[in-house]
C-alpha positions in Angstrom: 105.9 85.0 111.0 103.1 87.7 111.5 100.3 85.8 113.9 97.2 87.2 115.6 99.3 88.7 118.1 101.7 90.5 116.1 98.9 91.5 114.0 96.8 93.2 116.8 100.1 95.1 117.9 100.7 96.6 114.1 97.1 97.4 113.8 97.5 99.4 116.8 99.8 101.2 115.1 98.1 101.4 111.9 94.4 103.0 113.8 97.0 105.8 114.8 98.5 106.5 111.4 95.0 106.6 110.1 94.0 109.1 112.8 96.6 111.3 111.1 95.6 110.5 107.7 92.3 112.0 109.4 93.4 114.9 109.8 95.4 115.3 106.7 92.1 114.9 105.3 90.9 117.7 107.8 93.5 119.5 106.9 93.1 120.2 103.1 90.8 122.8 101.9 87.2 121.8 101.0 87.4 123.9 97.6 90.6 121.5 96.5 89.0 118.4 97.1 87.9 117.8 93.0 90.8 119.9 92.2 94.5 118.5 90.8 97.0 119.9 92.7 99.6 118.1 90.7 98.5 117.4 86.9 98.1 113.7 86.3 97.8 112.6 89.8 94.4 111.9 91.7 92.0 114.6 93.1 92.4 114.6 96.9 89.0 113.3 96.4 90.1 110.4 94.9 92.7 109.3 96.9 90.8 109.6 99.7 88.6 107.3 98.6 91.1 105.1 97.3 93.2 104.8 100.6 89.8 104.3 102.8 88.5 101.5 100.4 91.0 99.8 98.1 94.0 100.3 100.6 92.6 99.6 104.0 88.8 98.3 103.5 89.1 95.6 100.8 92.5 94.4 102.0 91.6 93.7 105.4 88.4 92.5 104.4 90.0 90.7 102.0 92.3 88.9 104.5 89.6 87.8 106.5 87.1 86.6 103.5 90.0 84.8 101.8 90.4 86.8 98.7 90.8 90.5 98.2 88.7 91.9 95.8 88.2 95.3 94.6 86.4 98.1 92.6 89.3 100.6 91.7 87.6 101.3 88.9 84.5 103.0 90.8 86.8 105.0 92.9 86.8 108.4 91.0 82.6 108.1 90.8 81.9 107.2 94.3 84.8 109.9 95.3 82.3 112.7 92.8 79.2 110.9 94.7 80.4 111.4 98.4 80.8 115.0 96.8 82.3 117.0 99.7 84.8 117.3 102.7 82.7 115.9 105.1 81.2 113.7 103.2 84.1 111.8 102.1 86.0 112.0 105.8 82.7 110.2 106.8 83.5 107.5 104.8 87.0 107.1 105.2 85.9 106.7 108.9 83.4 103.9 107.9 85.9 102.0 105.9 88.2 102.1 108.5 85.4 100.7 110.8 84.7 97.6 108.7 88.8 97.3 108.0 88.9 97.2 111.8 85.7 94.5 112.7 87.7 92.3 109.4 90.9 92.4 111.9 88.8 91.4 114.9 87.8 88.3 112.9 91.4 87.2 111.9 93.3 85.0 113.6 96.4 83.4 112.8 94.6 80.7 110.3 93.7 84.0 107.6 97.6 85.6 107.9 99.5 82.3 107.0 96.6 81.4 104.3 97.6 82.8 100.6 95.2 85.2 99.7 94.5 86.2 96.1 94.4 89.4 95.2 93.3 91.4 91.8 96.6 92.4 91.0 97.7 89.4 89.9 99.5 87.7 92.5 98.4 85.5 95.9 100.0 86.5 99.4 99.9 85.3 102.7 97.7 87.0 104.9 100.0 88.6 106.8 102.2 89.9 103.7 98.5 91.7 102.5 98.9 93.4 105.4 102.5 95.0 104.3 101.3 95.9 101.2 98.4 97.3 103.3 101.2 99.6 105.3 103.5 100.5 102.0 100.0 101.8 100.1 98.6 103.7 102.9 101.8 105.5 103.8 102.4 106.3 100.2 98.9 107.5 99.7 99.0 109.3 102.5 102.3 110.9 101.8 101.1 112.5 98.8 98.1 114.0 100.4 100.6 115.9 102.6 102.2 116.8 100.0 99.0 118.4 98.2 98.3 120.1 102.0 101.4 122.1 101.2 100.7 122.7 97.6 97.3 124.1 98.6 98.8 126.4 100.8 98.3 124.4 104.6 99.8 122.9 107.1 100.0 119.2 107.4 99.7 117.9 110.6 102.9 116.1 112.1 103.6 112.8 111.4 103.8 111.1 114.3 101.4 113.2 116.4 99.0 110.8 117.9 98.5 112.3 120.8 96.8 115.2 118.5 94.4 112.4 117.1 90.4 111.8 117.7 90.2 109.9 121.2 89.9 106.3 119.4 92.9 107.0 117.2 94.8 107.6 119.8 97.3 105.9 121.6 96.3 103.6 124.4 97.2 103.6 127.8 100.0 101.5 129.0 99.3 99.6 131.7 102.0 98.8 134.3 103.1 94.9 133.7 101.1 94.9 130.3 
């Protein structure tokens, strides 16, 4: 059973896999943004909109509201709108400030309480926030993939230390 405790130690985790999927944002070109770097997928435009909002945003927000609910449908316009690289790495960094102030607000109430989704299907809390994990990392997998295709560098996967000072990992404390 995931409880508030639990939750705050994966979430930990989590704000240091999204300061890498900062960076893989960083990381691809701004003139491949609106581009398709692999017919039939999303622009990176697009999935970066889609991981920030639909993948982290509206599911932890969603968690702590009581129902998820989502616009995927609006993700390819706003990702046209936000219009450029710095642009739409702002608002992944806004989305994962609300995701973050929704997990402040959940305790251990929210992750045992089925949630329904858009999808068709009602989780627990705490299962949302699984699904949460599997999305993101998939997501964010095939934006490293795209860095490649475009001709970069992605950055390493488990470099934290590498991250934007409030992405990366905490201090331990001796006796925490």
């Amino acid at each position: 059973m995931v409880n508030k405790q639990a939750l705050d130690q994966m979430w930990d985790q989590f704000r240091q896999k999204y300061g890498v999927f900062l960076r893989v944002l960083e990381a691809i070109p701004a003139d491949r943004y609106a581009s398709h770097p692999v017919p039939g997928m999303r622009t990176p435009a697009e999935l970066a909109v889609h991981i920030s909002s639909t993948c982290v945003r509206d599911i932890a927000e969603g968690v702590a509201k009581g129902r998820i609910t989502v616009d995927e449908g609006s993700e390819d316009r706003l990702a046209a709108e936000l219009g450029n690289k710095a642009s739409l790495i702002a608002f992944a960094r806004e989305s994962f400030d609300r995701a973050n102030a929704a997990v402040e607000r959940i305790g251990d109430a929210e992750l045992a309480a089925m949630v329904p989704t858009p999808w068709g299907a009602s989780w627990p809390g705490a299962v949302a926030f699984h699904v949460m994990n599997d999305e993101f990392v998939h997501h964010r997998g095939q934006l490293t993939a795209f860095i490649r295709v475009c001709g970069g560098e992605p950055p390493f996967l488990w470099g934290y230390a590498d991250n934007a000072a409030e992405f990366r990992p905490r201090a331990v404390t001796a006796g925490a």
